[in-house]
N, C-alpha and C positions, 0 to 999 in steps of 0.2 A: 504494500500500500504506500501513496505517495502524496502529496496534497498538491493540488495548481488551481486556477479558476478555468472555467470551461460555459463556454452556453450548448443549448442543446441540440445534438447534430446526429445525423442517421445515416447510415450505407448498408451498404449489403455486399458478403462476399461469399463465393461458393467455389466449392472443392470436388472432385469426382471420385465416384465410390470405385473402390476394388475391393479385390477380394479381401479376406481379415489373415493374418500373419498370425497364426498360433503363438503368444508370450504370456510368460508367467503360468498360470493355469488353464485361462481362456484366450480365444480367440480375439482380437478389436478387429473392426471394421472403421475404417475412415469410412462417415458419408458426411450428406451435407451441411453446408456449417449456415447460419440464421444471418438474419440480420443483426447489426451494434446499433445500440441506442447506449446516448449519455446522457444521465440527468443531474443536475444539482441542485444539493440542498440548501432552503434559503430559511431567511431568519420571519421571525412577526412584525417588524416593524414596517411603514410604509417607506416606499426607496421610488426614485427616478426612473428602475430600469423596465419598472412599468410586467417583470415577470410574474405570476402569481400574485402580484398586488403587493409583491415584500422584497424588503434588502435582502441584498447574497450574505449568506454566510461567510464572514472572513477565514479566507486560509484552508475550506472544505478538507477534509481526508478522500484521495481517491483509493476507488473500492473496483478492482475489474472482476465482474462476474462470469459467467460462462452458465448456460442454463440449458434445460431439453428446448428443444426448437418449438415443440407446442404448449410448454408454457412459460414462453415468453413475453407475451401480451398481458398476461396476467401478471408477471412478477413487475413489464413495466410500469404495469396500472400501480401496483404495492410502491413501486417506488416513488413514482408523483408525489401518490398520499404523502410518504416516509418526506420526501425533501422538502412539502409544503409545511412540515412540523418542527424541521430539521434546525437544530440551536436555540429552542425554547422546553420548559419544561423535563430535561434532562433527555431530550432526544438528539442526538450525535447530529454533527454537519456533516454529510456526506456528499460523494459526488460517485454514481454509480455508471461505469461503460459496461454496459450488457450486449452478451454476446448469443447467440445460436448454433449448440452445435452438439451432435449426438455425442452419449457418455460415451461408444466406443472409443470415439477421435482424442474423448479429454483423457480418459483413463489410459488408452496408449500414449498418448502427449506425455502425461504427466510420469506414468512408467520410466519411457525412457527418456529423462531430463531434457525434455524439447522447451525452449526458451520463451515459448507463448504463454507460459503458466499464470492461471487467475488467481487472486487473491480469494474468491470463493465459489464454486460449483453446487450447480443443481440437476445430480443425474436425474432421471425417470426412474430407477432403480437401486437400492442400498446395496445390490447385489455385486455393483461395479467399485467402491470403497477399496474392498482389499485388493483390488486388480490395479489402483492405480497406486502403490507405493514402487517409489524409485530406490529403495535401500537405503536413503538418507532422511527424508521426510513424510512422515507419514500420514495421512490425511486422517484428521477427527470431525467428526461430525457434531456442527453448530446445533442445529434445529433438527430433529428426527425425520420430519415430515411437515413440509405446509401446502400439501395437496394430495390427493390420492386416485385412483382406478384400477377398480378388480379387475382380474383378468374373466376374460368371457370365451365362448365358442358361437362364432355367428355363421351363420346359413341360413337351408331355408327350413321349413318346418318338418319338411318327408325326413332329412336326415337325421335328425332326432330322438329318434325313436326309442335310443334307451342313453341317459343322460345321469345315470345315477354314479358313473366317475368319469374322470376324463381319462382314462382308460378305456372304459367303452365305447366312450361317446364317439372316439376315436377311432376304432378299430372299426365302428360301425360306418363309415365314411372315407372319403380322401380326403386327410389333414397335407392343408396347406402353409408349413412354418414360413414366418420369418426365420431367417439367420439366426440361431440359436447362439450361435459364436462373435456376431455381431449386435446385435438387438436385444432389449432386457425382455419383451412379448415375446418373441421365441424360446429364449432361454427359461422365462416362467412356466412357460409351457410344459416341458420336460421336467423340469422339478416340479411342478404340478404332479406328475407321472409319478413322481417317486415320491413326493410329501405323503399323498393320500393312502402307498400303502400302509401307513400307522394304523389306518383301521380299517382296509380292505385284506389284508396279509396275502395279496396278490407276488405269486412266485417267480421268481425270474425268470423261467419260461416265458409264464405268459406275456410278462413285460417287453419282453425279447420278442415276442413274436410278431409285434406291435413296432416298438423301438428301433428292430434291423431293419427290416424292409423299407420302414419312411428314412431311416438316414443315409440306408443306399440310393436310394429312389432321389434324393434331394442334396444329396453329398455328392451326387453325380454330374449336378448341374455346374455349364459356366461360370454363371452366376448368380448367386443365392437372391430371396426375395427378399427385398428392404423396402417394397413401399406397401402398405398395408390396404390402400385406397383397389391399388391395383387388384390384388387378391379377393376383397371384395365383390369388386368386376367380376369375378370367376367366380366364384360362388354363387352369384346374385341370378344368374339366366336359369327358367325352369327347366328342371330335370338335372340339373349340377348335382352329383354328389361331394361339395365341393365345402367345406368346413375350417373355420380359420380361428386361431386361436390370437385373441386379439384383446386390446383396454378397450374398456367399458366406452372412454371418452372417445376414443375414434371411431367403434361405434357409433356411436351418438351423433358424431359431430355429419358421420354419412348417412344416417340416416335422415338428418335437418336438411343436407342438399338432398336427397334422394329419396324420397319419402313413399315411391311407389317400387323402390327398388327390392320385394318382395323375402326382405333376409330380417332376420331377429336372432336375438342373444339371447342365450342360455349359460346359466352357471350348473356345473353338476352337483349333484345330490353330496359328495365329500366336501365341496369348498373349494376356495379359491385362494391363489395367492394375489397379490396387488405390486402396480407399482404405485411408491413412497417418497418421490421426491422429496431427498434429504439434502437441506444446505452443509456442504462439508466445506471446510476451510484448510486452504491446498497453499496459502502463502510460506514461503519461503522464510520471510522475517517476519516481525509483528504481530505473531498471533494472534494474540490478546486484542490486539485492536482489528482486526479481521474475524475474531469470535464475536467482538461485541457489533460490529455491523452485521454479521448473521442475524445474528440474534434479533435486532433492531428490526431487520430486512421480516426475518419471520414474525414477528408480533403484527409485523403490517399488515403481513400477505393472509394469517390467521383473521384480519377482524372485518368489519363488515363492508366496508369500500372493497378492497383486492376481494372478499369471499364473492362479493355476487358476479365480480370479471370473472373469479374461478368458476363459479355455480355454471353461467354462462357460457364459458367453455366445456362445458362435458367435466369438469372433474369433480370430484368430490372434495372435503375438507379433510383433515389428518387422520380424523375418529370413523374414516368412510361413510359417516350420516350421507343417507339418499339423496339423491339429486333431483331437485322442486321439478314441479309440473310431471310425475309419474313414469320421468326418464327412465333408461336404464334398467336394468334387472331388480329393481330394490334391495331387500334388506342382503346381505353379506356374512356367508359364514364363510371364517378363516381358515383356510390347513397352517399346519405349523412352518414358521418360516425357518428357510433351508439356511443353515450355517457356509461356513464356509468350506469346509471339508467336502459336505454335499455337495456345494455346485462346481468346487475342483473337479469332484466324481465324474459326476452327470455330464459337464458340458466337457470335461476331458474325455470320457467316455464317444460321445457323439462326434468328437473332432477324430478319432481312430476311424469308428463305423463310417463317417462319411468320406475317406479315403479311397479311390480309386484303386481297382483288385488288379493282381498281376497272377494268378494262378494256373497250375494243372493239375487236372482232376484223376485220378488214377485208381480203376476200379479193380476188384482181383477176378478171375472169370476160373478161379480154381475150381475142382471137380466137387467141392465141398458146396459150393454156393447153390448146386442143384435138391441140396436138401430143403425139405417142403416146409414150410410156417404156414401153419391153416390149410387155405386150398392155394396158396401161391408159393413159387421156391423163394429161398433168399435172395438170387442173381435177379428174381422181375421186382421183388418189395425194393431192391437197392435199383436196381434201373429206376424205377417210380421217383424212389427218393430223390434220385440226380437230374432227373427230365423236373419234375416240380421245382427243385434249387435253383434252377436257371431262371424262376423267375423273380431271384430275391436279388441276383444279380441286375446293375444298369446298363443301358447298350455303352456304356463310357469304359466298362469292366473289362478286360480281357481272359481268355479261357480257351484253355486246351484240354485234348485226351487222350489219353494210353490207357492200355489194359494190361493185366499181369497174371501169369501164372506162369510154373517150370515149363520151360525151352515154348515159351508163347510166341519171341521175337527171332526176330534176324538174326544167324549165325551162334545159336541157341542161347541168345538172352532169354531174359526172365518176362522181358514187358514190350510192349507192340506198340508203336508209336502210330496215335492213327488219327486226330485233329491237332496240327501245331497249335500254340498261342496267340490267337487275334482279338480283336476287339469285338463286340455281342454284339454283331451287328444284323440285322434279320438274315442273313447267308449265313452269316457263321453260329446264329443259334439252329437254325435249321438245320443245320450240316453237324452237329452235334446231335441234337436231340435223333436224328434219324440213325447214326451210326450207333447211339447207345441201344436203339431198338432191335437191332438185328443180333446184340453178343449175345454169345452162347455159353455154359460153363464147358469148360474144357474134361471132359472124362479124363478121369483119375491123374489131372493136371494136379500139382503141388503148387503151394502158397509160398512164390520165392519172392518174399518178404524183405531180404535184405538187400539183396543187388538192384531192385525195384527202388527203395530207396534213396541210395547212394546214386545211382543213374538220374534221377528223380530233379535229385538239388543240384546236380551237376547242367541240366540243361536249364531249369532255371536261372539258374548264377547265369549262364551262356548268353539269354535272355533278358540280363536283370532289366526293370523300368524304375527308375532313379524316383519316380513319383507316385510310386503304389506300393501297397502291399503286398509282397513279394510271398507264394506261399505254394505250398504240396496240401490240394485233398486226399488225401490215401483211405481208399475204402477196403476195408478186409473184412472175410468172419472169423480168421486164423489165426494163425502161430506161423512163423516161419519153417516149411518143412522139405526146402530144396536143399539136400546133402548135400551138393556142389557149392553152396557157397562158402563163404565165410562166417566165422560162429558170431555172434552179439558185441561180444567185445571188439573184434576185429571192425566191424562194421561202426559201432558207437564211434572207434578211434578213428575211422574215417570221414565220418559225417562231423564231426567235431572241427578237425583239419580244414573242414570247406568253411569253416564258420568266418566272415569277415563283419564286425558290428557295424561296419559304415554301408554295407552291403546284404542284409538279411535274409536271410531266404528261410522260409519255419515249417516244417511237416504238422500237419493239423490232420492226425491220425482219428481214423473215425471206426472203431470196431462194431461186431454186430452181434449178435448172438452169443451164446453161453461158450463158444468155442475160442472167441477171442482170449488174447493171452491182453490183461490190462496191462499189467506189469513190460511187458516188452513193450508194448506201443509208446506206452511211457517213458520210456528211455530212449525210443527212438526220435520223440516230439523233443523229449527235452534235452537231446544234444545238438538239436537247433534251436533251441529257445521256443519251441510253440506246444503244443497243447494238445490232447488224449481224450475220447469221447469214447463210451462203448453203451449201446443201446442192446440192452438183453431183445429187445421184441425190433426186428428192423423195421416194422413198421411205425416204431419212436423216431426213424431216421430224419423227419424233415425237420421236428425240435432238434436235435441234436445237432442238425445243418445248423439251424440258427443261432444257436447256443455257442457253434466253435465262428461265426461270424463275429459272432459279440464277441468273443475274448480277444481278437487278434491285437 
């Protein structure tokens, strides 16, 4: 903070969105930044300059703020009031330049010590707080909240239809996120997901089965969604199954231009999280005196001037009391708010899942896999399995196939090299799904398990893609039982040797039936660093697909 005189002046600047650079925990997204407004505070007495009908305050303290873009109207309104009172009655002289600009840009700004820093900020979200310390100064929060909006699900009413968590409500529809890694409405979204099981005790499974598929589906995209209006759009035309997890206020504010635009908000039966626009104070020096202009800032924007620009805008006030004239979803039950561990979890979690796949798939066609489960063998429930997987994958994905069993390949390898690695593009899921159709189990073929392997990582690595996740699906129901190879240990010490951590390549071993050996898959996953699944019934196979997506 700095003190000068100033009259009051206004611009606008803007920035272009890219995509968000994964630091610290989550992701930031630079998007666009608002308009600057400057206001100063003046004193009671009558003055010449003819502003607000009063003398300027001698010597103002300047205050640079930085605020969410959409309530910025509202915090300017609070400051008028604030600087019309400003040097009487023990109300500070101030002079506030207010800025517009998503918490992404401020919390990565202020992360990593970028020289634009405000004397005090107003994300849309507390969730961004611990995202923006630079290691030297740590941002405290002035005012907890002087504005609020639950988070909602809007569409149209057909998709609906069971609303009792946003777990359902979700699975029952195509959810359309914001940028979870960018945006604090996307990111609430998903911790939504995860608050509410405190009293659904919904299992990872099912979470996952929900969870993968939207973050592949949407982690696959150029570029993620950042305007909320748009998505709307898409939802809004009948017959859309098209569902957006959004604030209550930008609801609202579309529904006042749009009023025939046949969509409405729903909160689910567990609750909702909000965001809580909290003044945090991110100055450098002077705390003390950048706590006590929060402070000021928030008592204004709390009372009844700034409340009714808030009201007006779609938001609610700190305690979320409902919004006049029977806006909005009224009354508001809370889920518990996500700490900080949690949303490292969560949206670290969803920044892996939405990584683009660099895999090959590699089924065993051993003479074993002709053994019967119910009325179908193991070789058609794992066919199913892998012909259904392909559609948790995006066409962005890339995927290949071999099969394996003793002396299956060329020049009596173990494994058949039969769709290289391309990207899922309707040819090459075609061309996949058709050649899975036709394998046969190999009579009295053996489970050559380790050279499969080894072979495996090696053409991966050959292949790597520097910007995906580098991986082996290995499907078996076995144990290793080609005598011509080499024994477990020989093998482990091979697979270890490929390992380069700046280079990854991870077997994501998928057993099936009581015959699998866990124990060895497990040694094989984890002398690449990946992960072991065995599904006693293979017709658990497509959970299990998505279960070894989620861990990757």
């Amino acid at each position: 903070m700095g003190k000068h005189s100033s009259a009051v002046t206004r611009s606008n600047k803007s920035n272009n969105n890219r995509r968000p650079v994964y630091i610290t925990a989550v992701g930031l997204l630079v998007l666009s930044i608002g308009g600057v407004f400057v206001v100063r505070s003046f004193g009671s007495e009558a003055g010449a300059d003819g502003i607000l009908g009063g003398k300027a305050c001698d010597d103002p303290a300047q205050v640079k703020l930085t605020t969410a873009p959409e309530l910025q109207p509202a915090i300017e309104t609070a400051a008028k009031s604030l600087a019309a009172k400003g040097g009487k009655d023990g109300v500070p002289c101030l002079q506030f330049t207010i800025t517009g600009a998503s918490a992404a840009k401020v919390a990565r700004s202020l992360a990593t010590g970028g020289a634009d820093r405000p004397d005090l900020w107003i994300p849309d979200s507390s969730l961004w707080v611990s995202q923006a310390d630079d290691g030297e100064t740590v941002p405290s929060v002035a005012v907890p909240s002087v504005a609020s909006s639950p988070m909602v699900l809007v569409g149209r009413s057909s998709n609906f239809a069971d609303t009792s968590s946003w777990l359902r409500a979700m699975a029952g529809a195509q959810p359309a996120l914001l940028d979870p890694l960018g945006t604090s409405p996307g990111a609430l979204a998903l911790l939504a997901i995860q608050a509410e099981r405190q009293q659904t005790s919904t299992p990872d499974t099912t979470v996952n089965s929900v969870v993968v598929p939207l973050a592949q589906r949407l982690g696959s995209m150029p570029k993620p969604y950042t305007d909320v209006n748009a998505l709307f759009g898409r939802a809004a035309p009948e017959g859309s199954t098209v569902v957006v997890p959004a604030s209550e206020q930008a609801f609202v504010k579309f529904q006042e231009e749009h009023p025939e635009g046949g969509l409405k908000a729903v909160m689910p039966a567990t609750g909702t999280l909000s965001l809580d626009y909290p003044i945090v104070v991110t100055a450098k020096g002077d705390t003390a005196k950048a706590t006590e202009a929060g402070k000021a800032l928030g008592a204004e924007m709390l009372g009844d001037v700034a409340g009714q620009a808030r009201d007006q805008a779609g938001f609610r006030d700190q305690l979320l009391g409902q919004l006049s004239g029977g806006r909005g979803v009224g009354e508001v039950d809370q889920l518990p708010k996500p700490n900080a561990e949690a949303i490292e979890r969560t949206l670290g979690g969803w920044s892996r899942l939405s990584l683009s796949t660099h895999s090959l798939a590699v089924i065993d066609v051993s003479g074993s896999m002709a053994e019967k489960v119910g009325n179908k063998t193991r070789m058609q429930l794992t066919l199913e399995a892998a012909i259904g997987g392909l559609t948790l994958f995006p066409d962005t994905a890339s995927l290949g196939l071999w099969t394996f069993s003793s002396n299956n390949g060329t020049d009596g390898a173990d494994y058949k090299k039969l769709v290289p690695i391309a990207p899922l593009s309707p040819k090459q899921r075609k061309t996949i799904t058709n050649v899975l159709k036709v394998q046969k189990p190999i009579p009295n073929g053996g489970t050559g398990l380790y050279e499969t392997a080894i072979a495996a990582v090696r053409a991966v690595r050959s292949d790597y893609d520097p910007n995906a996740v580098n991986s082996i699906l290995l499907f078996t129901d076995g144990k290793n039982d080609d005598p011509g190879s080499a024994d477990l240990e020989a093998t482990i010490r091979s697979l270890q040797s490929l390992n380069d951590p700046d280079r990854p390549v991870r077997i994501i071993a998928l057993g099936m039936g009581p015959d699998a050996n866990p124990d060895e898959l497990s040694r094989l996953a984890q002398a690449t660093g990946g992960r072991h699944y065995v599904a006693q019934n293979p017709s658990d196979l497509r959970q299990v697909f998505i279960d070894a997506l989620q861990s990757r």
